[in-house]
N, CA, C and O atoms as CSV, one atom per row, in Angstrom:
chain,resi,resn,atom,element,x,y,z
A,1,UNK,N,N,0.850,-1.174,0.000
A,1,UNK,CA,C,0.000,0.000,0.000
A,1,UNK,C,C,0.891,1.230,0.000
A,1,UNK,O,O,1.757,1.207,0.875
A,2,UNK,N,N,0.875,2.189,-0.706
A,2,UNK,CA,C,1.066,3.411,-1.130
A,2,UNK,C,C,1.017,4.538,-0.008
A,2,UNK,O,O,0.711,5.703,-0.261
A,3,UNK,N,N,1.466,3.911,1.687
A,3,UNK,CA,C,0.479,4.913,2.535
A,3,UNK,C,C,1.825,6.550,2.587
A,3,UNK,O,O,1.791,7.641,3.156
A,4,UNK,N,N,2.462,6.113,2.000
A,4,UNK,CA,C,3.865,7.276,2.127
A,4,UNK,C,C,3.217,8.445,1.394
A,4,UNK,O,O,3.310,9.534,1.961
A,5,UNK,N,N,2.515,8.395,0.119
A,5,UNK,CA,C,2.216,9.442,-0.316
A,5,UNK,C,C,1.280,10.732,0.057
A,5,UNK,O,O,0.136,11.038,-0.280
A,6,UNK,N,N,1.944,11.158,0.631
A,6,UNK,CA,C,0.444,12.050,0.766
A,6,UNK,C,C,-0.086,13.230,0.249
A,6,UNK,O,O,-0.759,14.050,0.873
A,7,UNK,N,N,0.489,13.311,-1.762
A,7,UNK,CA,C,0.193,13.930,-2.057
A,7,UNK,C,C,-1.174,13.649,-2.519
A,7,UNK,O,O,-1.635,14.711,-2.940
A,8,UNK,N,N,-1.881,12.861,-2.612
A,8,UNK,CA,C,-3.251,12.160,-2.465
A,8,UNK,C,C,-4.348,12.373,-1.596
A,8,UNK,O,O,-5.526,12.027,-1.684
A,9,UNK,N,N,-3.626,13.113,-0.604
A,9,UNK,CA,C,-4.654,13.419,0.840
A,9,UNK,C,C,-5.051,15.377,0.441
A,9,UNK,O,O,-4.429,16.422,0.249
A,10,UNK,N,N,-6.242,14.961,0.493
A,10,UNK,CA,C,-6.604,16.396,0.250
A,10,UNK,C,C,-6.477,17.769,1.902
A,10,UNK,O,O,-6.817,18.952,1.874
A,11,UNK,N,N,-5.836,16.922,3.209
A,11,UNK,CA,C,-5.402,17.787,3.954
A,11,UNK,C,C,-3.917,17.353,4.289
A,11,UNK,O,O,-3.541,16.339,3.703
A,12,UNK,N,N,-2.924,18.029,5.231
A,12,UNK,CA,C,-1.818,17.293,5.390
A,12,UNK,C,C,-1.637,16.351,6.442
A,12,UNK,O,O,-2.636,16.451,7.155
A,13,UNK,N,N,-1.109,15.759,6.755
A,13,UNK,CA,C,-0.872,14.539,7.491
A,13,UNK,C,C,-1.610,14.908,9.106
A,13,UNK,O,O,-2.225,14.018,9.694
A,14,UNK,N,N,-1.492,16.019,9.589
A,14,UNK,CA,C,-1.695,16.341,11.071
A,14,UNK,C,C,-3.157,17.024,10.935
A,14,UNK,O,O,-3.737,17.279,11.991
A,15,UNK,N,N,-3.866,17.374,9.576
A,15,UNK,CA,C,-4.447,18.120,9.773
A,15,UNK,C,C,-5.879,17.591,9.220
A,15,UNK,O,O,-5.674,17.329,8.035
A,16,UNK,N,N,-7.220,17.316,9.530
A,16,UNK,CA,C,-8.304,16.286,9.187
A,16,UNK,C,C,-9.492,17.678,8.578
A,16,UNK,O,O,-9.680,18.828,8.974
A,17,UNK,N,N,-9.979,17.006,7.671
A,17,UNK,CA,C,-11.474,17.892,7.221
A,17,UNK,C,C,-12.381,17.491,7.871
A,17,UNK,O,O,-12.230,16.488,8.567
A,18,UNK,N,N,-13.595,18.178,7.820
A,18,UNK,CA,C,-14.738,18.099,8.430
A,18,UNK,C,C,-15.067,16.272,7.573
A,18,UNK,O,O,-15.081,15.278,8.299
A,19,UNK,N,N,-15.268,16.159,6.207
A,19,UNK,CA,C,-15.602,15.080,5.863
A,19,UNK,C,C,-14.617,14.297,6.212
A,19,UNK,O,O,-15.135,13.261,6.630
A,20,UNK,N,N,-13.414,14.222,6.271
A,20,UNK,CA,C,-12.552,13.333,6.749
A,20,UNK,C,C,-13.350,12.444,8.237
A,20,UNK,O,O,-13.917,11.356,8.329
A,21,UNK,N,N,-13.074,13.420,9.132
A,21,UNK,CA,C,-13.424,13.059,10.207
A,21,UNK,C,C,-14.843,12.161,10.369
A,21,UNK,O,O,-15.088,11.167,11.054
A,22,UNK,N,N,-15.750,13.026,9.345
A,22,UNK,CA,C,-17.203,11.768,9.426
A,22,UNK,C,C,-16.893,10.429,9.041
A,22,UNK,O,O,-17.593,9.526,9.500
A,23,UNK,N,N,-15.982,10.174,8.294
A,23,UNK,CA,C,-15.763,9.104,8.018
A,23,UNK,C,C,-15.263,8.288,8.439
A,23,UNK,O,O,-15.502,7.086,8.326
A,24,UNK,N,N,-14.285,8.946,9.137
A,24,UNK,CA,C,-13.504,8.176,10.816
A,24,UNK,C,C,-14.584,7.967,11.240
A,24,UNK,O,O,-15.014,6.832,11.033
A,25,UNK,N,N,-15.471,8.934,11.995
A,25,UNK,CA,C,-16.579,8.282,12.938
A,25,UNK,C,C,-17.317,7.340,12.544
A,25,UNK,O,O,-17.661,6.447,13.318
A,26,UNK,N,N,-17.777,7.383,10.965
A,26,UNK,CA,C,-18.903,6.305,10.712
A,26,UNK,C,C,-17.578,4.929,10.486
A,26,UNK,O,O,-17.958,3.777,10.698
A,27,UNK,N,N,-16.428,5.108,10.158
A,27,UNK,CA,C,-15.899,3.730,10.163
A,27,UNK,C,C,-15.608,3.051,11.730
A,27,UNK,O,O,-15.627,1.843,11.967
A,28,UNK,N,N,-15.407,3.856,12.469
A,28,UNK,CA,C,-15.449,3.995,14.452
A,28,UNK,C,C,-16.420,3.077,13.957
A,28,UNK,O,O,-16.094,1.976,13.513
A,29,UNK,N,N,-17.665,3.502,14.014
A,29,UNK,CA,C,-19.085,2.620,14.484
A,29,UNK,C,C,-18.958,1.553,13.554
A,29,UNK,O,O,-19.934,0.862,13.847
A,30,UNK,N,N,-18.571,1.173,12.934
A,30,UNK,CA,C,-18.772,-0.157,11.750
A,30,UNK,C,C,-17.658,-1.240,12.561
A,30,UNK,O,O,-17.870,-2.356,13.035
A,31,UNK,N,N,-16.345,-0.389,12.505
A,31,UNK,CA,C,-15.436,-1.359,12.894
A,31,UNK,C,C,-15.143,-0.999,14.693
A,31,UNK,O,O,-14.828,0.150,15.002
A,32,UNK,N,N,-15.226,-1.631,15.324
A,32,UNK,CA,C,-15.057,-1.727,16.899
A,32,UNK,C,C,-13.767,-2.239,17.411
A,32,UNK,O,O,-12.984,-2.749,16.608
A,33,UNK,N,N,-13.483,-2.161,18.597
A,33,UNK,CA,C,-12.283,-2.507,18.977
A,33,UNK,C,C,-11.897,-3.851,18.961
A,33,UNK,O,O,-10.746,-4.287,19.010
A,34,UNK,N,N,-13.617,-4.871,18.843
A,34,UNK,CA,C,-12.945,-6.297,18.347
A,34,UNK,C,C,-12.977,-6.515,16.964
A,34,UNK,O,O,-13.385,-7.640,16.673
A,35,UNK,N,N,-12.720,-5.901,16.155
A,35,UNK,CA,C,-12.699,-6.228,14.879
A,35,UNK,C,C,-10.974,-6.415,14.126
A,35,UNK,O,O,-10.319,-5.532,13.572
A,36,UNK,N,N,-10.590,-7.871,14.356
A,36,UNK,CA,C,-9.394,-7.823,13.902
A,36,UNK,C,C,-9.330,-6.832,12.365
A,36,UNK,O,O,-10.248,-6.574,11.586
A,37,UNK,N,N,-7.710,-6.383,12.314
A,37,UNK,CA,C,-7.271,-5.782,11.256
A,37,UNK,C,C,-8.010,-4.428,11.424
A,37,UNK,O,O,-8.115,-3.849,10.342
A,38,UNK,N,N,-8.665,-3.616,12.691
A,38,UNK,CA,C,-9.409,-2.412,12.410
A,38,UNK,C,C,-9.141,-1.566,11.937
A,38,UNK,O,O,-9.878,-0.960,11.159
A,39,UNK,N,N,-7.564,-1.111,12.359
A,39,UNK,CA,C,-7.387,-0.070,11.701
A,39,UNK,C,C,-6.899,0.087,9.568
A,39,UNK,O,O,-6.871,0.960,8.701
A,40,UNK,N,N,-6.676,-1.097,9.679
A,40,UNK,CA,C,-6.564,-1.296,7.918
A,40,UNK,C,C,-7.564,-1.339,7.476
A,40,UNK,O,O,-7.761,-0.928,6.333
A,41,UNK,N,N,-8.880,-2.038,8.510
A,41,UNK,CA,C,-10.023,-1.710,7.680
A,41,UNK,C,C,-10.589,-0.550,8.054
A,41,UNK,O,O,-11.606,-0.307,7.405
A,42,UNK,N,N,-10.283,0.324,8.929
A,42,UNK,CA,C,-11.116,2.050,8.897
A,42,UNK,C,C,-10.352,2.519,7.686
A,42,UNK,O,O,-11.130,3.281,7.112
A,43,UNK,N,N,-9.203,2.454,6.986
A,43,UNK,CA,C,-8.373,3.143,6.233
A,43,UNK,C,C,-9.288,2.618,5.104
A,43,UNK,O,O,-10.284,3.329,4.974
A,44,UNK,N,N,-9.232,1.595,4.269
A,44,UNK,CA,C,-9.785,1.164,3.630
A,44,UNK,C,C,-11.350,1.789,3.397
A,44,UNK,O,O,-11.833,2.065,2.299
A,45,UNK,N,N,-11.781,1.886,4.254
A,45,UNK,CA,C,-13.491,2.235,4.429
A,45,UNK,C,C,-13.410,3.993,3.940
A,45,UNK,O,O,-14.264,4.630,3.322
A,46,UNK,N,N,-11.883,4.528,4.541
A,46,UNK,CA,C,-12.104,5.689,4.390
A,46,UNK,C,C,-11.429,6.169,2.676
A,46,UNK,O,O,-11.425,7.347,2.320
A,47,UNK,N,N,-10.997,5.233,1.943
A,47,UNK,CA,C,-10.126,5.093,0.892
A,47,UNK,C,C,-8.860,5.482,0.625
A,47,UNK,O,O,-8.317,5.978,-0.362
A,48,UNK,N,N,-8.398,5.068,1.999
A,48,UNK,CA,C,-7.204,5.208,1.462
A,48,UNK,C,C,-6.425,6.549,1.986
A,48,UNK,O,O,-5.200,6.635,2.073
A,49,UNK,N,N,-7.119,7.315,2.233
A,49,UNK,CA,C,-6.441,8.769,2.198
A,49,UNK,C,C,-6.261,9.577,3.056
A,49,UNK,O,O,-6.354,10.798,3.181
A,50,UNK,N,N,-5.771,8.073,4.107
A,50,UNK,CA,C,-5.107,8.296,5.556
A,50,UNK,C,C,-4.687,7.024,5.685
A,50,UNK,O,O,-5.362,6.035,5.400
A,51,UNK,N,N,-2.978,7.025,6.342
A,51,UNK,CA,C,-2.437,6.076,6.675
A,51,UNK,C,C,-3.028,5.489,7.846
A,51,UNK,O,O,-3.814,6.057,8.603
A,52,UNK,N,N,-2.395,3.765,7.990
A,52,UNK,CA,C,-2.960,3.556,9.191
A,52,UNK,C,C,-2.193,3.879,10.485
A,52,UNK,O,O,-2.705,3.638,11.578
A,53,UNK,N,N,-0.976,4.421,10.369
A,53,UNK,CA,C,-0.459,5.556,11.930
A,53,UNK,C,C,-1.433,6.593,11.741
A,53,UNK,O,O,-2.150,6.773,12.726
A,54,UNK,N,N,-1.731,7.572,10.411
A,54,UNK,CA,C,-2.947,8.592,11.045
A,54,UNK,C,C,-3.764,8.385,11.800
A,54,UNK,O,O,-3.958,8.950,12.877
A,55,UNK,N,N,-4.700,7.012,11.009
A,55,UNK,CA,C,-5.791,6.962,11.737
A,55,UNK,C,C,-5.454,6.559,13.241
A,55,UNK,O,O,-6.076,7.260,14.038
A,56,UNK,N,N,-4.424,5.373,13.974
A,56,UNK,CA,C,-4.592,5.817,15.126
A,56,UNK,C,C,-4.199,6.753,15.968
A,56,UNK,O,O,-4.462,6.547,17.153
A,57,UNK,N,N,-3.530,7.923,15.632
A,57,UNK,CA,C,-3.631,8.997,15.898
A,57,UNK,C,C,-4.365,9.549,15.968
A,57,UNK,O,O,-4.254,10.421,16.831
A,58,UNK,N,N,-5.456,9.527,15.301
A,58,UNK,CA,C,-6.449,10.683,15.073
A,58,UNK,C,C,-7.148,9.885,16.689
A,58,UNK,O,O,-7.490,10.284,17.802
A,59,UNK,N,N,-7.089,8.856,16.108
A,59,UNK,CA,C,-7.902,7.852,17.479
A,59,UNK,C,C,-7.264,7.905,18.873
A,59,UNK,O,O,-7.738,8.113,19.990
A,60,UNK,N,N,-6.239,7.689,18.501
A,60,UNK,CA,C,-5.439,8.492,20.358
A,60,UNK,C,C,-5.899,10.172,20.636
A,60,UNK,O,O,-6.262,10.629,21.719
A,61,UNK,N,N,-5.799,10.759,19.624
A,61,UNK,CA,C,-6.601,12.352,20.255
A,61,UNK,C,C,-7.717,12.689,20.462
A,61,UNK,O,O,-7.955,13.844,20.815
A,62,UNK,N,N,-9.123,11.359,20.220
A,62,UNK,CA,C,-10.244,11.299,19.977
A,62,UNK,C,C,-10.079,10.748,21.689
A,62,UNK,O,O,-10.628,11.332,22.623
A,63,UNK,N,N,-9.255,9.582,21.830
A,63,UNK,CA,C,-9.800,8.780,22.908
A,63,UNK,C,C,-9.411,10.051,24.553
A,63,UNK,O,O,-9.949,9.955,25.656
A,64,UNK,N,N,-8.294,11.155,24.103
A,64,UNK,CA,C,-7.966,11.721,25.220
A,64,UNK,C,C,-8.722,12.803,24.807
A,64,UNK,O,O,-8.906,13.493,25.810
A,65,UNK,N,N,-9.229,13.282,23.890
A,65,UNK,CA,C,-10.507,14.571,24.027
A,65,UNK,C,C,-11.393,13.887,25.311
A,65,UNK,O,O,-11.328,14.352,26.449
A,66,UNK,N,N,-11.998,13.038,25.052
A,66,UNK,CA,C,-13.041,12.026,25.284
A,66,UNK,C,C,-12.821,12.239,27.047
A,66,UNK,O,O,-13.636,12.731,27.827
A,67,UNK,N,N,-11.452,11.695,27.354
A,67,UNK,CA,C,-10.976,11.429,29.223
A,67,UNK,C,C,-11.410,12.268,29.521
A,67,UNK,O,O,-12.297,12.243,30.374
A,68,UNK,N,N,-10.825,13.810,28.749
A,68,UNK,CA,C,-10.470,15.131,29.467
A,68,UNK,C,C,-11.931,15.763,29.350
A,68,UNK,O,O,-12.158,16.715,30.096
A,69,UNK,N,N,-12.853,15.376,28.572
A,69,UNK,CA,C,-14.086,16.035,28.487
A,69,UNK,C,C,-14.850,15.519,29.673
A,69,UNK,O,O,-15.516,16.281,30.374
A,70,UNK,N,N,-14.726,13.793,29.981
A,70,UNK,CA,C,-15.342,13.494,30.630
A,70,UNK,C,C,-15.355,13.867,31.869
A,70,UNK,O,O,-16.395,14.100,32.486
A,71,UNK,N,N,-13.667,13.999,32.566
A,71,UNK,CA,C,-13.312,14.087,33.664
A,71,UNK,C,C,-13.614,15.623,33.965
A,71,UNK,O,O,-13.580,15.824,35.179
A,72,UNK,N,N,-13.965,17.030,33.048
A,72,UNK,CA,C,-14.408,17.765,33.604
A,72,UNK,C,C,-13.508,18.647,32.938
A,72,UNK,O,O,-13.931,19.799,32.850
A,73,UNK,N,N,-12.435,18.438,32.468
A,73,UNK,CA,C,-10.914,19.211,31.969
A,73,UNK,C,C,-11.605,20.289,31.091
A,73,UNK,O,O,-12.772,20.641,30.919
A,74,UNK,N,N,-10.126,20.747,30.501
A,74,UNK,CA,C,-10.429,22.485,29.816
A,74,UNK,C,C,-10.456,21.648,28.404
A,74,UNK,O,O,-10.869,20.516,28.150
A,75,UNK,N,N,-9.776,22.784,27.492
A,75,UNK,CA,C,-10.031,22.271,26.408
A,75,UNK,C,C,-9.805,21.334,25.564
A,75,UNK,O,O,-9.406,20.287,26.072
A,76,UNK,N,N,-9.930,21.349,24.367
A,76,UNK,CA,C,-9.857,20.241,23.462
A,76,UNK,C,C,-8.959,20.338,22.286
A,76,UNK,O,O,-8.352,21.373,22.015
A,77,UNK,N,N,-8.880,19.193,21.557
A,77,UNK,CA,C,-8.743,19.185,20.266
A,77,UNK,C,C,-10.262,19.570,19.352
A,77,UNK,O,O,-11.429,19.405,19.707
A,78,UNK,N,N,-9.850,19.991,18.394
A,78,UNK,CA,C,-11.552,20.155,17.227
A,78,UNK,C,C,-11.096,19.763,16.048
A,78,UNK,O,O,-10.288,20.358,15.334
A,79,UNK,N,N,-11.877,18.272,15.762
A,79,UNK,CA,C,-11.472,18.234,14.876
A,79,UNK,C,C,-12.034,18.239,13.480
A,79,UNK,O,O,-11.612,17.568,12.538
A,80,UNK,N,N,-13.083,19.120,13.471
A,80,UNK,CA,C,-13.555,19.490,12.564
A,80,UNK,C,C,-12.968,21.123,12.083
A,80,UNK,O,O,-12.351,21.770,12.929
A,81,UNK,N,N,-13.186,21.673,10.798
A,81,UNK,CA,C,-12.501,23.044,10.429
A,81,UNK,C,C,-13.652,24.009,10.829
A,81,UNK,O,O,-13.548,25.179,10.462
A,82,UNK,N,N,-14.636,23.663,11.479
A,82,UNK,CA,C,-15.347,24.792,12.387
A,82,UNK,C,C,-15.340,25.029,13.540
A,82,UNK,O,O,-15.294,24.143,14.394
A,83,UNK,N,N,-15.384,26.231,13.785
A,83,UNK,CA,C,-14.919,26.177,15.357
A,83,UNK,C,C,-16.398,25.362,16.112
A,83,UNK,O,O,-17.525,25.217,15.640
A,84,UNK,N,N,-15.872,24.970,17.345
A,84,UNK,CA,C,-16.257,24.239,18.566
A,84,UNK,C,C,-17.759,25.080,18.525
A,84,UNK,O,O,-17.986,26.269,18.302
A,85,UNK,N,N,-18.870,23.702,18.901
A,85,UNK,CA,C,-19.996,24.085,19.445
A,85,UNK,C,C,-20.055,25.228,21.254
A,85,UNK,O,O,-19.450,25.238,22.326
A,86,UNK,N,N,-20.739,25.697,20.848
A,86,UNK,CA,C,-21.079,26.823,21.854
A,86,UNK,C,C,-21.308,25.588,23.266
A,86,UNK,O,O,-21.919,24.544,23.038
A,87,UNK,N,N,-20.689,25.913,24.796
A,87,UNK,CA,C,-20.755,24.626,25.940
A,87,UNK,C,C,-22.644,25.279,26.770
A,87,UNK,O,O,-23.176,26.389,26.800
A,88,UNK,N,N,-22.899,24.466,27.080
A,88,UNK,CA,C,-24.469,24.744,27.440
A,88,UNK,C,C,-24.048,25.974,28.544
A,88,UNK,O,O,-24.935,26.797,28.769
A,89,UNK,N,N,-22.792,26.139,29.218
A,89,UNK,CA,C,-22.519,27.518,29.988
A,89,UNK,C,C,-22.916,28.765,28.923
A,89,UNK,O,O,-23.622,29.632,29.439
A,90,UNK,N,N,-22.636,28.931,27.812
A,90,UNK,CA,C,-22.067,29.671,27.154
A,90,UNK,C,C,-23.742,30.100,26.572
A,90,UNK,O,O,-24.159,31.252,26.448
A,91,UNK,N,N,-24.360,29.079,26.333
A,91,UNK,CA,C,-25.800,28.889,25.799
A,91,UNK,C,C,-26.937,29.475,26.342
A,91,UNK,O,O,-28.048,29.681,25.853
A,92,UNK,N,N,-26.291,29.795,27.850
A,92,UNK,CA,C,-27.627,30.205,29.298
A,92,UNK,C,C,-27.128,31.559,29.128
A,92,UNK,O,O,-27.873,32.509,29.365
A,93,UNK,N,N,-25.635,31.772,28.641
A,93,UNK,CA,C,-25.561,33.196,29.352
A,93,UNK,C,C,-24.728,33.391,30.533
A,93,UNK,O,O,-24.187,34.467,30.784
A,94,UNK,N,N,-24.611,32.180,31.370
A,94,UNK,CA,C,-23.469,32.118,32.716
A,94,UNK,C,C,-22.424,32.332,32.380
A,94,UNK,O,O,-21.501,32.329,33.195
C-alpha cells in the first residue's frame, strides 16, 4: 500500500477535514475494537487517504478529548474546520 504518499490526501498529514473526520466516525461505528485488522479496515473504508499511523492517531486524540471532556478538563482538540460548538454555559448566558 502506497500509505507514504500524501500527495493524495486532500489535507496534510496532522491536519483532518470536516468530511474526513465523518468518516472516521462512521468507520469507528462499523469497525469496533474487536474487529481484527481495524485499523486497515477504517483506512480502507475511508479510501485510502489516511495512513494507518494517522488513523490511530487521530484515534489516540479522539480517545484523550473524550478522558479530558469526561473528567471535567479544559479544552480540546476540534477536529472538525469549524470552530467548537457553543458549551451549554455559554448557551444560558453564565
Amino acid at each position: 500500500m502506497a500509505s507514504n504518499k500524501k500527495g493524495s490526501s486532500p489535507s496534510s498529514p496532522s491536519e483532518w477535514s470536516r468530511s474526513e473526520n465523518k468518516l472516521f466516525e462512521r468507520a469507528l461505528a462499523i469497525y469496533d475494537t474487536d474487529t481484527p485488522d481495524r485499523w486497515h479496515n477504517v483506512v480502507r473504508f475511508m479510501g485510502g487517504i489516511k495512513s494507518v499511523d494517522e488513523v490511530r492517531r487521530q484515534y489516540q486524540k479522539l480517545e484523550e478529548d473524550v478522558a479530558r471532556i469526561e473528567s471535567g478538563g479544559g479544552a480540546f482538540h476540534w477536529y472538525g474546520a469549524a470552530a467548537p460548538p457553543p458549551t451549554r454555559t455559554a448557551q444560558r448566558g453564565n
